[in-house]
N, C-alpha and C positions, 0 to 999 in steps of 0.2 A: 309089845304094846298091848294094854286093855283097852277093851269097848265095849262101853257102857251104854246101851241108847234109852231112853226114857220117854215114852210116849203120852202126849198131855193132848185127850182129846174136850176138848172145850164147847160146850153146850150152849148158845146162847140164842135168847129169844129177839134180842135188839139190835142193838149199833154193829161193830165191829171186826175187824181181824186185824191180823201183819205182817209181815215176814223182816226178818234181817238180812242186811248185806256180811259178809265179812269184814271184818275190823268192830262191826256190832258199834258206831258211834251213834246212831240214832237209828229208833223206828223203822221198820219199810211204814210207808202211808196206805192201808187198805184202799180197796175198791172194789165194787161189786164184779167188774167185767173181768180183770184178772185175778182172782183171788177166790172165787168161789164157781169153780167147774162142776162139781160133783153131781149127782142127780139126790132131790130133797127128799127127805124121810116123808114122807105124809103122813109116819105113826108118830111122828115126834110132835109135842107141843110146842116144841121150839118155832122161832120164825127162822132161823140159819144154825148154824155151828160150823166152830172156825177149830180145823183140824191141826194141832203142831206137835213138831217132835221137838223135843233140846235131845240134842247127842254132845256128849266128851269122849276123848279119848288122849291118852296121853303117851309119852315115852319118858322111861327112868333110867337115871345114870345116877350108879352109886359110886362116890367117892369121898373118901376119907370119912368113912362111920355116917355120911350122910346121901339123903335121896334129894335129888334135885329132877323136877316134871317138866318136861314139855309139855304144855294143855295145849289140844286143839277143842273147839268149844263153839256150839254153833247152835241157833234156832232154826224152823223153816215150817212152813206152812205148805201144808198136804195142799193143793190146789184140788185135787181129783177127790179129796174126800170131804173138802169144804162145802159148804151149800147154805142155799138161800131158799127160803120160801117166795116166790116173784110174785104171786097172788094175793100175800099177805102185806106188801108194802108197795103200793101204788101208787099212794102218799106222797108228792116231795120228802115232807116231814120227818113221816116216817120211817122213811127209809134214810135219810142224814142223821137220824136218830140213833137205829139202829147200826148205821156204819159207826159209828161213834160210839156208842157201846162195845162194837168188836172190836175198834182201836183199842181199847181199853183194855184187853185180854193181852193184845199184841205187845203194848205199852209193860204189862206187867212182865212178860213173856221175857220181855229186853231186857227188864230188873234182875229177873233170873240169871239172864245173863251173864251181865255184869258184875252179880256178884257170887257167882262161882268162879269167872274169871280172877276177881280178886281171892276170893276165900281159899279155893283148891290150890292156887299159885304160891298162896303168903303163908305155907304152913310148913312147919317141921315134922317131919313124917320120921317111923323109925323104920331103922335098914328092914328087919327082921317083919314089920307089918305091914309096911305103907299100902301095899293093895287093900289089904280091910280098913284102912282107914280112908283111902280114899274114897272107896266107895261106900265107907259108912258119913263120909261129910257130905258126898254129892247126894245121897237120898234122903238125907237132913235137908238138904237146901230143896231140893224137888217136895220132898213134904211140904213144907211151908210154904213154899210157893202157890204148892194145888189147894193148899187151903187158904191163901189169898183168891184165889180166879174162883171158888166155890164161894170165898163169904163175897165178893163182888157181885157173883150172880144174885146169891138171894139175897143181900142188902139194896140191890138196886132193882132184884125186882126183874132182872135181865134187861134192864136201863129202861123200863117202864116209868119208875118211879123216880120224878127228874131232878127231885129235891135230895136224894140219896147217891143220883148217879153224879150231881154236882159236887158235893163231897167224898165220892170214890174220886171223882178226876182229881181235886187237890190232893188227896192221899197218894194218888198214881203219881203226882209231879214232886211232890215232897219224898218219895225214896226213890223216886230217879234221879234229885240232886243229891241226896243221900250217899245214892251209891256214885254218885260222880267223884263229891269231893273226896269217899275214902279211897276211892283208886287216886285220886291227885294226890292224895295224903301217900298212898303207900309208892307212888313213883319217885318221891319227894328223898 
């Protein structure tokens, strides 16, 4: 078995976090009381940051000139290393603002998910490389990801900027059905 673990620590000034259950069908729902233990940076200019790993790992059976994977594939959110500035959002507002903004990370977080879950599963791998290929697709897809949750942050501003962050959430919801329907597509 390989393991891969890939750590996405996530900076944000506003809304949100998340975690996943297993099976990964929707979101965890942040919340400030359980999802943010950690003690706060007070050098950071952030208002919070919302700590997550994605780990895969898989098992290969070669038969007949071909590799067939077991993925196991999972997100989760650092509790202990999550934090909040409590000083900085005393707010109602501000602070459903910013928990809302860190959904947003979370939200993206699931996409990853789901589509490593399809992408790493649905592929033909050769006998002779499939370890460098797996692991050359799953840090394609972690690439792209962390430069989704990086252009998030400074397109919205760290969901300051409400006009920006309204337009991430439709973007967040349109490759979440995205990637729904091509796993329906590829169960099919």
């Amino acid at each position: 078995m390989k393991k891969l673990i890939i750590v996405a620590l996530l900076l944000i000034t506003l809304p949100f976090s998340f975690g996943f259950k297993e099976g990964f069908n929707d979101p965890v729902r942040l919340d400030w009381e359980t999802y943010f233990k950690g003690p706060a940076d007070t050098q950071s200019p952030f208002f919070a940051l919302t700590a997550m790993t994605w780990k895969y790992s898989y098992e290969s059976t070669v038969y007949r000139n071909r590799v067939a994977i077991k993925l196991k594939n999972e997100v989760s959110i650092d509790k202990k290393r999550s934090w909040v500035k409590w000083d900085k959002i005393k707010n109602p507002q501000v602070s459903a603002d910013l928990l809302h903004h860190e959904q947003g990370h979370v939200n993206i977080q699931y996409i990853l998910l789901s589509e490593a879950e399809r992408v790493l599963k649905n592929r033909n791998y050769s006998v002779r490389n499939y370890k460098a290929e797996i692991s050359k697709l799953a840090n394609e897809i972690s690439d792209y990801f962390d430069t989704m949750q990086r252009n998030y942050d400074a397109e919205t501003e760290h969901g300051s900027n409400h006009k920006m962050q309204a337009r991430w959430d439709k973007i967040i919801q349109d490759k979440a059905e995205e990637s729904r329907a091509a796993t329906a597509a590829d169960l099919q």
